[in-house]
C-alpha positions as CSV (number, residue, x, y, z in Angstrom):
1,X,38.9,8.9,-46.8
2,X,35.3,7.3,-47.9
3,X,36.0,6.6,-51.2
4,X,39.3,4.4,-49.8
5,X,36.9,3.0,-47.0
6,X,34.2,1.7,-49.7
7,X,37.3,0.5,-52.4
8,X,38.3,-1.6,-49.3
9,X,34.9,-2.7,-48.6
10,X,33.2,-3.3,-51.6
11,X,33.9,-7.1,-52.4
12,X,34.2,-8.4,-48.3
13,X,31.2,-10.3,-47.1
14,X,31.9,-8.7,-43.6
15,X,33.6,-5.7,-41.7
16,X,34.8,-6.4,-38.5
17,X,36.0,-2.9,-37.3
18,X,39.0,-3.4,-34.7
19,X,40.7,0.1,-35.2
20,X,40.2,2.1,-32.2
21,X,40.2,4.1,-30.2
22,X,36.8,5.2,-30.9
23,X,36.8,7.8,-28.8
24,X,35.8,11.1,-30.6
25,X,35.5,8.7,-33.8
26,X,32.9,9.4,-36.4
27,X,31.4,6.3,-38.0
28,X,32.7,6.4,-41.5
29,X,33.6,2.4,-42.0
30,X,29.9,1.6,-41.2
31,X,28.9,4.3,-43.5
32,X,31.1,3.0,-46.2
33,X,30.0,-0.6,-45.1
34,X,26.2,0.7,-45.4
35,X,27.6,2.0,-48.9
36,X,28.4,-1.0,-49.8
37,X,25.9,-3.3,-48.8
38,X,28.0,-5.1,-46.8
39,X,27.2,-7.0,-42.5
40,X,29.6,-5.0,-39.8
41,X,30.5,-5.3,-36.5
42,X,33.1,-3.1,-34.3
43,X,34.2,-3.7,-30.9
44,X,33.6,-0.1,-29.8
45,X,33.5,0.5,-25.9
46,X,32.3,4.0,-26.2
47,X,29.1,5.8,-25.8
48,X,28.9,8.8,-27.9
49,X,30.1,6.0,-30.8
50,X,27.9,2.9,-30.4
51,X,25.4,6.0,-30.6
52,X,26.4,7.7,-33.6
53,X,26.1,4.0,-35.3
54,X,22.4,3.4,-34.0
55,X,21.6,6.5,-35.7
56,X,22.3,4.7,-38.8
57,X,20.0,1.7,-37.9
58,X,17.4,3.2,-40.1
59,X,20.3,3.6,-43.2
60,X,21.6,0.2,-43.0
61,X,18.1,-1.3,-42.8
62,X,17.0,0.5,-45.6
63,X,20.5,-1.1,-47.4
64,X,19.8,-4.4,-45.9
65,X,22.8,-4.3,-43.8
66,X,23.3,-6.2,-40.8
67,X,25.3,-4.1,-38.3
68,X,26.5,-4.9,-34.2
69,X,27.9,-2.4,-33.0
70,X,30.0,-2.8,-29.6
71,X,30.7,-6.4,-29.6
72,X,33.9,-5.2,-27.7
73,X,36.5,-7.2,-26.4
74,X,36.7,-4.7,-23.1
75,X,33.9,-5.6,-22.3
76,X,32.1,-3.2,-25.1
77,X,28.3,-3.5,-25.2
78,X,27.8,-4.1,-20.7
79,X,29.9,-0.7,-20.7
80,X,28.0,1.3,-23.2
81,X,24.4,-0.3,-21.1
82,X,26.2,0.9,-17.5
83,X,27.3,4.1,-18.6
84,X,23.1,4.7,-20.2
85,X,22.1,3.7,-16.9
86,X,24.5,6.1,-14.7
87,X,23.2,8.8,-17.1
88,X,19.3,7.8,-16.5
């Protein structure tokens, strides 16, 4: 739950978000890192997710939050750019 996600987060300098799959995930640890005013990263390899986080971009600027989003280990961010391609 968020309140867990932000007591977790709240004294870390840095969230590096491993837990997938992200598939169908909602982006409640960069919320709660946004929360807390704490940098994030992930290693998403999914569309509709790395998506969902950009619509934050505006949130975690405003917070002063650093946040990249599919630094993935699959390889995350040059699947996310083919799939945007395939759909253009």
């Amino acid at each position: 739950d968020f309140p867990s996600l932000v007591a977790a987060i709240q004294r870390s300098d840095l969230v590096i978000h491993t837990a997938g799959p992200f598939q169908r995930a909602q982006p409640a640890v960069l919320k709660a890192a946004i929360a807390c005013g704490t940098a994030y990263m992930d290693v998403c390899d999914d569309t509709a997710y790395a998506e969902a986080c950009r619509a934050l971009a505006p949130e975690a600027a405003a917070q002063g939050v650093s946040a990249v989003t599919c630094c993935g280990i699959y390889p995350g961010l040059s699947n996310v750019m083919a799939s945007n391609l395939v759909r253009k």
